[in-house]
N, C-alpha and C positions, 0 to 999 in steps of 0.2 A: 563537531570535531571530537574524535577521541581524545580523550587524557590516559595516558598511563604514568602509574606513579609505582614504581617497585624500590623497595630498600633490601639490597641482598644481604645485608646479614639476619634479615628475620624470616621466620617461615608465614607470611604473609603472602597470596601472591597479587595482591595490589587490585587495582578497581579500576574499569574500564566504563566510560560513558559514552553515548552519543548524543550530539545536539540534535533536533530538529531536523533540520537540512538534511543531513543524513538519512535518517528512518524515513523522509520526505524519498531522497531519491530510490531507496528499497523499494517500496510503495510503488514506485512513478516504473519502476524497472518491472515488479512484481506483475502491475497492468499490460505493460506492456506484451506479455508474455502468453496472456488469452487474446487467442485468435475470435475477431469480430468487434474489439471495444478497443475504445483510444479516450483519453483523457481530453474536457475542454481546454479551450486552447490558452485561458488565463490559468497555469499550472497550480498557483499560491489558491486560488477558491478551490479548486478542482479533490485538494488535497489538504484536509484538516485533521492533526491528532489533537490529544490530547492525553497527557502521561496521568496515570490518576496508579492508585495504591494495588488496586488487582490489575494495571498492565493499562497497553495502549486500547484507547479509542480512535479507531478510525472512521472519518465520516467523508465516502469519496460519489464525486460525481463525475459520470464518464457517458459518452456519446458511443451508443451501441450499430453496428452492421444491421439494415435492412434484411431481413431472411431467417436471422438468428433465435433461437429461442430465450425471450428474457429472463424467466428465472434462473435457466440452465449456467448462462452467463452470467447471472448476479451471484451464483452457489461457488461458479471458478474463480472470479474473481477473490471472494470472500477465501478460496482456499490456499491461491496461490498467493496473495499477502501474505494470511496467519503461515504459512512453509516460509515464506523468504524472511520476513522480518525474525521471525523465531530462530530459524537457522542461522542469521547470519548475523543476531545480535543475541545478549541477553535476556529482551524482553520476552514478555508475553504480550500474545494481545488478546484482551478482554471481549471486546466486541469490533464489530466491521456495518458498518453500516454502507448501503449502495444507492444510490439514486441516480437513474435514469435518467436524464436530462433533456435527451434526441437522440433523432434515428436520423442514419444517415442514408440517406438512400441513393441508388445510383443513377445517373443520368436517364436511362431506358427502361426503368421499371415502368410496371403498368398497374398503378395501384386503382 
């Protein structure tokens, strides 16, 4: 949850936090948003920070598209986090880490 706290007669202009949860759904929206990868389906393992002194740690695991190229997609995901959570908070984020979990493949492939 945000806090904001402003006192208007000082030239302060107050402090804004996020909890967890929050920077949780960034993240959860951030993934969503490369085409090929979706997150397992238990969201709270899927998706772990940790706030530390030089910025967030993210350590996510997601279930990648049959066809797709793996690194390609582990480099977008890493970028479309650090763009969302950056832009649309305070933070920084330190590092991303990605872990491939499964591939999902489609009913009529022919592996």
């Amino acid at each position: 949850m945000a806090h904001i706290r402003r006192d208007p007669d000082s030239t302060q202009k107050g402090k804004v936090s996020y909890n967890s949860g929050i920077v949780s759904g960034i993240v959860a929206l951030a993934i969503s948003e490369v085409e090929g990868v979706s997150l397992l389906p238990a969201k709270n393992k899927s998706i772990r920070l940790s706030f530390d002194k030089d910025g967030i740690v993210a350590d996510i695991s997601v279930k990648v598209d049959y066809g797709y190229n793996v690194p390609s997609l582990a480099f977008r995901i890493q970028q479309s986090i650090k763009h969302n959570v950056e832009s649309m908070t305070n933070y920084k984020v330190a590092k991303i880490d990605v872990h491939i979990q499964d591939v999902d493949f489609p009913e009529n492939a022919v592996i």
